[in-house]
N, C-alpha and C positions, 0 to 999 in steps of 0.2 A: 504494500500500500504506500503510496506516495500520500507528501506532506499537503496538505492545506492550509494553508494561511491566511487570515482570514482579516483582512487590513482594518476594519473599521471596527471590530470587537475584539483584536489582539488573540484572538482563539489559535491555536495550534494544534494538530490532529499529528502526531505521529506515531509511525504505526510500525516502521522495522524493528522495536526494542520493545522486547516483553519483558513487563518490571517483574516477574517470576522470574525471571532469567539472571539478572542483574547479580554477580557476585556481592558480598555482605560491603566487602571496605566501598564500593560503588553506587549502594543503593541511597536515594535521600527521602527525608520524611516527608514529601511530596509526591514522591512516585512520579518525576517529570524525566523524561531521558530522551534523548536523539541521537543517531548515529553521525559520523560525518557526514555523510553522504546525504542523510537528509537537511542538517545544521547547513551544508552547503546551498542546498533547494529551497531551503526556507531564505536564505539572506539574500537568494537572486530572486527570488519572487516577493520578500517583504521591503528589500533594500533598507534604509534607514531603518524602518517601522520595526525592526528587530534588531539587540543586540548582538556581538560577538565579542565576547573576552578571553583574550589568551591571558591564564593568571598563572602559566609559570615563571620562575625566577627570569630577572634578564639576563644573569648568563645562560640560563636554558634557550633563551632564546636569540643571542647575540650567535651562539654555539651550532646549533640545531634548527634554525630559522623559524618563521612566520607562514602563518593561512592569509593567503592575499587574501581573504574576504574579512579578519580581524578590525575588530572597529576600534580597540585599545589593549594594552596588556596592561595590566594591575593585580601584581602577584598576591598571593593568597597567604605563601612563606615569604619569607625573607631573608635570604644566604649570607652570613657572616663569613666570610673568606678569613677571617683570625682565629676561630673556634672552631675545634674540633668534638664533632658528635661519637667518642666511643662507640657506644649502642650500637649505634647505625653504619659506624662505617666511613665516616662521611661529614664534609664541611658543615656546622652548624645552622640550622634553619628554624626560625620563626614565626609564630603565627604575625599578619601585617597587622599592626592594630586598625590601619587607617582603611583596609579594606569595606566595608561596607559602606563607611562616608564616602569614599574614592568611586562606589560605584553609583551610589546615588547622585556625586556630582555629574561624571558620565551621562545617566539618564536623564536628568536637567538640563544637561548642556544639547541631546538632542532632540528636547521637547517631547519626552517619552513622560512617563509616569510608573508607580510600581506594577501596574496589572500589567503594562507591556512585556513580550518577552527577550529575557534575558539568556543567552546561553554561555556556558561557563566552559572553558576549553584547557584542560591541565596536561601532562605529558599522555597520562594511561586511563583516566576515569578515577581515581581515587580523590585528590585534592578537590578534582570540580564537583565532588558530590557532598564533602564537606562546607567548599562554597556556597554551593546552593541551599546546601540546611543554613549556614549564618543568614543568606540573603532573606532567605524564607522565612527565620522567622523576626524578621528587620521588617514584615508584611509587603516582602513581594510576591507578589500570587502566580508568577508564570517564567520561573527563575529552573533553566533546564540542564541538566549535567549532560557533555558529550562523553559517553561509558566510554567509547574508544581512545578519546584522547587529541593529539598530537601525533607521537608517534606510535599508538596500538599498543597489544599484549604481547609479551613474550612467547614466541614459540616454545613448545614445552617437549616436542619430538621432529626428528628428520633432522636435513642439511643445516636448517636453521635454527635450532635448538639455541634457546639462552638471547635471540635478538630477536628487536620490537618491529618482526615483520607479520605480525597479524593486527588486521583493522586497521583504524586510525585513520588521519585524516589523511598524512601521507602515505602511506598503503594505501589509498583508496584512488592514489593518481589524483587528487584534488590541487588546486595551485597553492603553491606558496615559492618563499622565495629566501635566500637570504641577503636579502637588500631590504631593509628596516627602514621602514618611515618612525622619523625621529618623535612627529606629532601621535604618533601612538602607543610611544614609549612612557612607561613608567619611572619617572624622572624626580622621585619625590616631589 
């Protein structure tokens, strides 16, 4: 089933993602999801009237590039390049506090409102479904996790075992690029 969008009542139909499906760290307490491939179909048929946020770090995204259809990036963590995360493995990441201000301002600035939809684009589907529960419950009513991501799920058997070549946006042949518009950078 293909998307409908529905300009004048902000309504969204989509239909490739069965929220029964949805692994646990991905799922939000809205039960709102889209694939790339329909987040793509929704932004050429609602154009402005829908957002798109890429809310990984900017080095994920200086690194690993941009969905030309992204209308701003406003990370969700926030990478401390001096701290290091045991646990994890991994440079030091934070919740953004300024995030849900930072998306509200967004939505003001393109004459949208909170019932508009919002779609939330993180590497895999895990961060944007987080997002989407903050946004949600800040009473935005149409605030959508893309499950795929950026760059998909890890393959988990065959040649490709261990890399993020299932789904996503880039798996999906969708544009992007790594040539970064500065105006949609996350700039503090």
């Amino acid at each position: 089933m293909l998307l409908a969008g529905l300009l004048n009542t902000n309504v969204v139909v989509a239909g490739e993602v069965d929220p029964a499906s949805v692994p646990a760290p991905k799922q939000t307490i809205a039960e709102k999801y889209m694939s790339a491939k329909e987040a793509a179909a929704l932004k050429q048929s609602m154009g402005k009237a829908a957002l798109l946020v890429d809310i990984r770090t900017q080095a994920e995204i200086a690194f690993v590039g941009e969905a030309d259809a992204v209308d701003a990036n406003i990370p969700y963590l926030l990478a401390d390049f001096s701290a290091w995360d045991d646990k994890k493995a991994r440079f030091q990441l934070s919740p953004n506090p300024n995030f849900v201000n930072k998306v509200g301002e967004l939505v003001s600035k393109a004459g949208l409102q909170k019932d508009s939809t919002i779609i939330l684009m993180c590497r895999s589907g895990d961060r944007s479904a987080k997002a989407a529960n903050d946004l949600t419950k800040a009473g935005y009513t149409n605030a959508y996790s893309l499950v795929e991501g950026f760059e998909g799920d890890v393959a988990k058997d065959g040649p490709n075992a261990g890399k993020r070549t299932v789904n996503g946006w880039k798996n999906a042949g969708l544009p992007w690029s790594y040539n970064l518009d500065k105006n949609k950078m996350y700039l503090n």
